[in-house]
N, C-alpha and C positions, 0 to 999 in steps of 0.2 A: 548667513549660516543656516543649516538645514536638519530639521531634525528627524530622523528615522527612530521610532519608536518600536519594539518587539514584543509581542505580548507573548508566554514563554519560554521557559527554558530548558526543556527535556532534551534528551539525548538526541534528536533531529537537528535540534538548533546549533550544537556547537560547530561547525564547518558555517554555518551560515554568519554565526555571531564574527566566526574569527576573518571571513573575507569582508564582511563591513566594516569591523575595527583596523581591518587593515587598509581600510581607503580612506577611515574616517578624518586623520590629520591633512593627508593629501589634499579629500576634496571639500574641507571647512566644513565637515557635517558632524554631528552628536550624535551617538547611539546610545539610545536607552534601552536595558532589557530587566522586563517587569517580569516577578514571577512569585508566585504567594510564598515559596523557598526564597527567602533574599540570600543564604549563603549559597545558593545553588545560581541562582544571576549570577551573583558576583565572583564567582567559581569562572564563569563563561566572558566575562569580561577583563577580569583581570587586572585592575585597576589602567589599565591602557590608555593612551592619552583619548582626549575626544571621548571616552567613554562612561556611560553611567549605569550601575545597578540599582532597583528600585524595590521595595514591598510591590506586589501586586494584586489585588482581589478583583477580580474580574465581576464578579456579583454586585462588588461597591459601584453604580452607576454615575456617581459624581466622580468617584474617582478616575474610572473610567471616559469620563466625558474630557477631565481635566488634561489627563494625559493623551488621548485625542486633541485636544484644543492646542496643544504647543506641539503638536506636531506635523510635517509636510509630508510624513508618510507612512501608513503602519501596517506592520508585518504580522500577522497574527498565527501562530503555533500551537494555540489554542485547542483543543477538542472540539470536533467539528460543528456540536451543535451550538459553541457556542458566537458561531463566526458571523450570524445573521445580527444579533444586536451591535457587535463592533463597525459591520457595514452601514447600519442605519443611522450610526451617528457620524461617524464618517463622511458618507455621504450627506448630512445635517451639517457639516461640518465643512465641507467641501474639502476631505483629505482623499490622498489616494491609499488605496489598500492592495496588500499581497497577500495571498493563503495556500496552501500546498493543497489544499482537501478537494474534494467533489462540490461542485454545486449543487445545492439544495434547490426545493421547489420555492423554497422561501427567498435563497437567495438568488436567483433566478428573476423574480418576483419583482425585486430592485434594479432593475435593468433598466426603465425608462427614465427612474427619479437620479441615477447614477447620470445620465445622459444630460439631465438637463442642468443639471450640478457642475457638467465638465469634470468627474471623478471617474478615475480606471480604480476598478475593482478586478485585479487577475487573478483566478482562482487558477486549481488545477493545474500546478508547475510544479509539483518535485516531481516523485518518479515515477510511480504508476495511481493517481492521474498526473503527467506530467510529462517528461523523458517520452513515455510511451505515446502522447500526443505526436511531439515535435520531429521524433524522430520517423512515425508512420507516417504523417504529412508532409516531408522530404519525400518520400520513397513516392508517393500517392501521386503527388505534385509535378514529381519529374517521369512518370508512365503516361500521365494526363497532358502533359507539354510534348509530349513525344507524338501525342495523338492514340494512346494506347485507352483500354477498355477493359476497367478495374472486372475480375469474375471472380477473385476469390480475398478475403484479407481474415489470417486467424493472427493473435498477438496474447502472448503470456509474459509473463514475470513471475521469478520468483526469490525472495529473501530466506537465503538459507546459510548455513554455516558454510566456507569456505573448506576446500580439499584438508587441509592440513589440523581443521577443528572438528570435521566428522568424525565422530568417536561413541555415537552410539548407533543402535540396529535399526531408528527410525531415518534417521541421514538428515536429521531436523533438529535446528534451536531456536528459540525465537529471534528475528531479527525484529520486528515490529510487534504492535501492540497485542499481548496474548488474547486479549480477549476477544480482537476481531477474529483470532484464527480460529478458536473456537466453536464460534459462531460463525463463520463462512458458510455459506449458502442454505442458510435455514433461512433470508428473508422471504422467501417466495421461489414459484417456479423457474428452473432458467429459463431463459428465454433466447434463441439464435437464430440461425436462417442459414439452409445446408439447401443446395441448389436449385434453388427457389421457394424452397419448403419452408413454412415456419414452423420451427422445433424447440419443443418443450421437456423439462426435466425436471420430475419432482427432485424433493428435497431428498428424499428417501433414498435417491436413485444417481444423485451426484456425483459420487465417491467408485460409481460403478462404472460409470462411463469416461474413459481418458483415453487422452490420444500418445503416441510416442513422438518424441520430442530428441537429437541428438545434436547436443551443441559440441565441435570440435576441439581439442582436448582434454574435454570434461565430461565427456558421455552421456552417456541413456538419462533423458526425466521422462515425466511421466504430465500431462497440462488436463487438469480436473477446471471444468466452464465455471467464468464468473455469472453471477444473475441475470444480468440485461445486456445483451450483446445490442440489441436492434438500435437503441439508442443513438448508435457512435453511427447507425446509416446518416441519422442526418449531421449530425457532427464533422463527418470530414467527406460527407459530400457525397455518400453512394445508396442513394436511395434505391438505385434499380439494381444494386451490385446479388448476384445469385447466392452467396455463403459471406455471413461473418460473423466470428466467435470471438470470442473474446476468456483469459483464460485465468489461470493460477497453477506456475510451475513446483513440481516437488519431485523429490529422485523416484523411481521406482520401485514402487511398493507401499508407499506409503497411504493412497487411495483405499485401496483397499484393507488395508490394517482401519486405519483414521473409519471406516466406515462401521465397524465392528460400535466403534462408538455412537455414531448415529443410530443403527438401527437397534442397539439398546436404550437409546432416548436418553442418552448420558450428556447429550452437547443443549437438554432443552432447559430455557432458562425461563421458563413460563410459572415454576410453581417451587416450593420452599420444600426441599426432604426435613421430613420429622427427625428432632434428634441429630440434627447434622455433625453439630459439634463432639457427640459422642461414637461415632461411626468408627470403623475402622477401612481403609482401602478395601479391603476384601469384603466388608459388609458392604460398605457404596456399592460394588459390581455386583455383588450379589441380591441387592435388592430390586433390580432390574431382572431378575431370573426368576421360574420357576420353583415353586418351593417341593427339597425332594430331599428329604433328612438323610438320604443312604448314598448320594452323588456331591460329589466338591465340586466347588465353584467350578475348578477347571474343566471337570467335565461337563457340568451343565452349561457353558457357555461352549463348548467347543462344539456339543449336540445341538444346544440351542441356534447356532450359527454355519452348522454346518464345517466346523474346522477339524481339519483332519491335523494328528498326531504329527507329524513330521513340515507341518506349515511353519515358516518361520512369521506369522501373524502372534504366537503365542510367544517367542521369545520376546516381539516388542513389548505385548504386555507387560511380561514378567520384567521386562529393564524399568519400566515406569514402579512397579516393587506393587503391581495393584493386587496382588496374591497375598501381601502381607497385613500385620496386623500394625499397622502405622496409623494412628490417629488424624482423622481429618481437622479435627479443632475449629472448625468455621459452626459458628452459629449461623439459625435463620438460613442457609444456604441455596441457592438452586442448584439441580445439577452440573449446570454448564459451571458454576462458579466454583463448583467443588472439583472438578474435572479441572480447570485454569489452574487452582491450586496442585495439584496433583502434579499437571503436567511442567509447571514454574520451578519444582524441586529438582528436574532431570535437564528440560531444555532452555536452562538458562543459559547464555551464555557467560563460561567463563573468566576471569581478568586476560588471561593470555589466547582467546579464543577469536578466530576473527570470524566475521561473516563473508558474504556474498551476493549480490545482486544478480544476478541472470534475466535480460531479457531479449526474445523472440519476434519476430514477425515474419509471416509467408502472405507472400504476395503473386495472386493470379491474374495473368491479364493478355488480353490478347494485342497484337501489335502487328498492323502490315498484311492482318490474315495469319496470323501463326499464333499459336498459346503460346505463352511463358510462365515462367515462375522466377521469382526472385524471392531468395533467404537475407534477412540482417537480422544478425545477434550483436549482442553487446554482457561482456562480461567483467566487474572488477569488483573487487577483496579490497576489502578494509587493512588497513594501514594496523592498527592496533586499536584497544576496545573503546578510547573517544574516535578516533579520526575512522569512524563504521564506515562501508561501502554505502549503508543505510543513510548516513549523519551527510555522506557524501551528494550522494545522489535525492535527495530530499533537500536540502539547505542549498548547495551551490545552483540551480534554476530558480529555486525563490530569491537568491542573493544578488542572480547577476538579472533579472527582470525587475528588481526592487531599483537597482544603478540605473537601468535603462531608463523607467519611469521618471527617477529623478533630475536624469541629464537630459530627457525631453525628446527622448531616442521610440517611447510608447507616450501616444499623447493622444487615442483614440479615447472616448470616454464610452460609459458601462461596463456591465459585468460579464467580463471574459473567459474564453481559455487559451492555450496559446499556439491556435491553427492555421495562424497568418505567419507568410513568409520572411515579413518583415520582422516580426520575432522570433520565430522558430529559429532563423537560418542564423542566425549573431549567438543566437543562448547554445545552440548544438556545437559550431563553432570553439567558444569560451570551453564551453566542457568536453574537446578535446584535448585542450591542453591540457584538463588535469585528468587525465589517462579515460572520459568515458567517452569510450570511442567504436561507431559501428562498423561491422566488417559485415561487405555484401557478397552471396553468391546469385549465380544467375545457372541457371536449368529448366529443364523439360518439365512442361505441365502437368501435374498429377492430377489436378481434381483436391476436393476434400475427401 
């Protein structure tokens, strides 16, 4: 008997919890899912056969080592940073491990001692890092067997409210974790590479620069650059390739509105506003302005910014109510946290609200002596507010590479992502059947 162990249980997890409980009788294995909420585990499991909920404190080390030790495999869901000490007992341990996140330099790091342990560590399998691997290394993989010559590859995603939950003027709710949206691209400069050129993008300058994007029945977005595109050169293999960007999809308009915030230093989360807790929304915005006892907020931000009267930039404002006199109530606060707050009151989503996944790839390449292009999207809506496009596409690739690993299907040892054929081509597969499925066009070479 075989134990898969999950270390939480947030709202990513439940599609994942519910495809391992549903193999667990089948293939004589135990699920455990640990999470410092035990009625929130046990919420996800369901008293199910094969199945267990657990307390979980991740900080506790012994207990953490414990529920490592009796188990052949673990799943961690955990907050990114904390993914690096779960691997190093793990691999102490000689367990294999699954993670949806980004590798770290830390964990990265662990890549020889993984090797000689005979432990898979797969990080980078739900969606975007994930999906968005497996499905650009199909595309990459079959222009290269063809004998073609990669010249262009851009690739967005974006988690947004689905057609029928759009119902405010930003066309935005949170499908993921507010605080990384927040903070999007304030880590540093982007970084890309636009036909041979290495190109750079303050922070400052983010939110200005976007490309138009039209996916087929769902219309116009709008793809603002992730941080480090050059990265994924070596990643999937195109070191000499002339352009590749890398992205984050949102409808149109929202770049620009979203930047009103940055360049008033509303998203910086480096220093604590005085008095936070006694603020009112209209104070918050106003203390980033000018002081001019004879002009309102309105106007001095719209002079300050440059926004003309008939923008509909100022309507999204005013749907966030930041013109009002609504108490922030957050002590000690950063900007950025008082802004999270602010924006969690409007773009939460609703009980009856679904989301969306949206993602993109354009693909340049020459073939035979001729340029080409090839488009693949993929688009799917959440079911209802557990079964999210999000919960979806996040949980079912860490679900079905966690089965592989254990039936002996992945048995490469180290710290991976997942840009080999032999698992990309089975996990894309799998996740057609449950409707995430790409649709390819083929056209005339544009250039970036």
């Amino acid at each position: 008997m075989k134990n898969i162990v999950v270390f939480g249980a947030g709202m990513s997890s439940s599609i994942l919890i519910d495809y391992l409980a549903d193999l667990a009788p089948k293939k004589n294995w135990i699920l455990s899912v640990g999470d410092r909420d035990l009625k929130l585990a046990q919420s996800k499991t369901r008293d199910r056969p094969n199945t267990h909920a657990f307390k979980f404190d991740v900080t506790d080390e012994m207990q953490r080592l414990r529920e490592i030790s009796n188990a052949n495999l673990i799943i961690s869901m955990l907050p990114a940073h904390m993914h690096v000490d779960v691997a190093q007992q793990c691999i102490a341990l000689k367990k294999h491990m699954v993670t949806a996140s980004y590798i770290s330099k830390e964990m990265q790091a662990l890549d020889e001692k993984a090797k000689k342990a005979g432990v898979v560590i797969m990080n980078e399998i739900g969606v975007d890092p994930g999906i968005d691997h497996m499905s650009a290394m199909k595309v990459l993989d079959g222009i290269r067997d063809q004998g073609g010559t990669i010249l262009q590859f851009e690739s967005f995603t974006g988690g947004l409210p689905a057609p029928s939950s759009d119902d405010n003027p930003w066309h935005y709710k949170f499908a993921w974790n507010p605080r990384n949206v927040v903070l999007a691209g304030s880590g540093g400069a982007v970084k890309f590479k636009q036909e041979g050129q290495y190109k750079y993008i303050p922070y400052h300058n983010v939110f200005r620069r976007t490309e138009k994007i039209e996916i087929p029945e769902y219309g116009m977005f709008e793809g603002y650059a992730n941080r480090d595109s050059l990265k994924y050169q070596e990643v999937y293999g195109l070191r000499e390739i002339p352009t590749i960007f890398r992205g984050t999809l949102r409808r149109r308009g929202f770049s620009k509105a979203w930047d009103v915030f940055v360049k008033l230093g509303a998203t910086d989360d480096s220093y604590i506003i005085e008095n936070s807790e006694e603020l009112t929304y209209r104070q918050f915005l106003n203390s980033f302005l000018a002081y001019n006892p004879n002009d309102s907020v309105e106007l001095k931000l719209m002079h300050y910014l440059k926004i003309d009267h008939d923008n509909d930039i100022m309507d999204k404002m005013e749907s966030l109510d930041l013109f009002s006199d609504k108490k922030v109530r957050i002590p000690n606060a950063t900007p950025a946290q008082i802004l999270q707050h602010i924006l969690e009151q409007k773009w939460t989503l609703k009980e009856t609200d679904l989301d969306m996944i949206i993602m993109y790839h354009l693909f340049g390449y020459e073939l035979n002596g001729k340029k080409m292009q090839r488009e693949s999207f993929m688009v799917l809506e959440g079911d209802d507010r557990l079964n999210t496009a999000m919960a979806k596409t996040v949980g079912l690739p860490v679900a079905i590479a966690a089965r592989m690993i254990l039936n002996g299907v992945i048995t490469t040892p180290g710290v991976h992502v997942p840009i080999t054929k032999e698992v990309y081509q089975p996990v894309l597969d799998e996740l057609e059947t449950h409707g995430i499925k790409f649709i390819e066009r083929d056209g005339d070479y544009r250039g970036y």
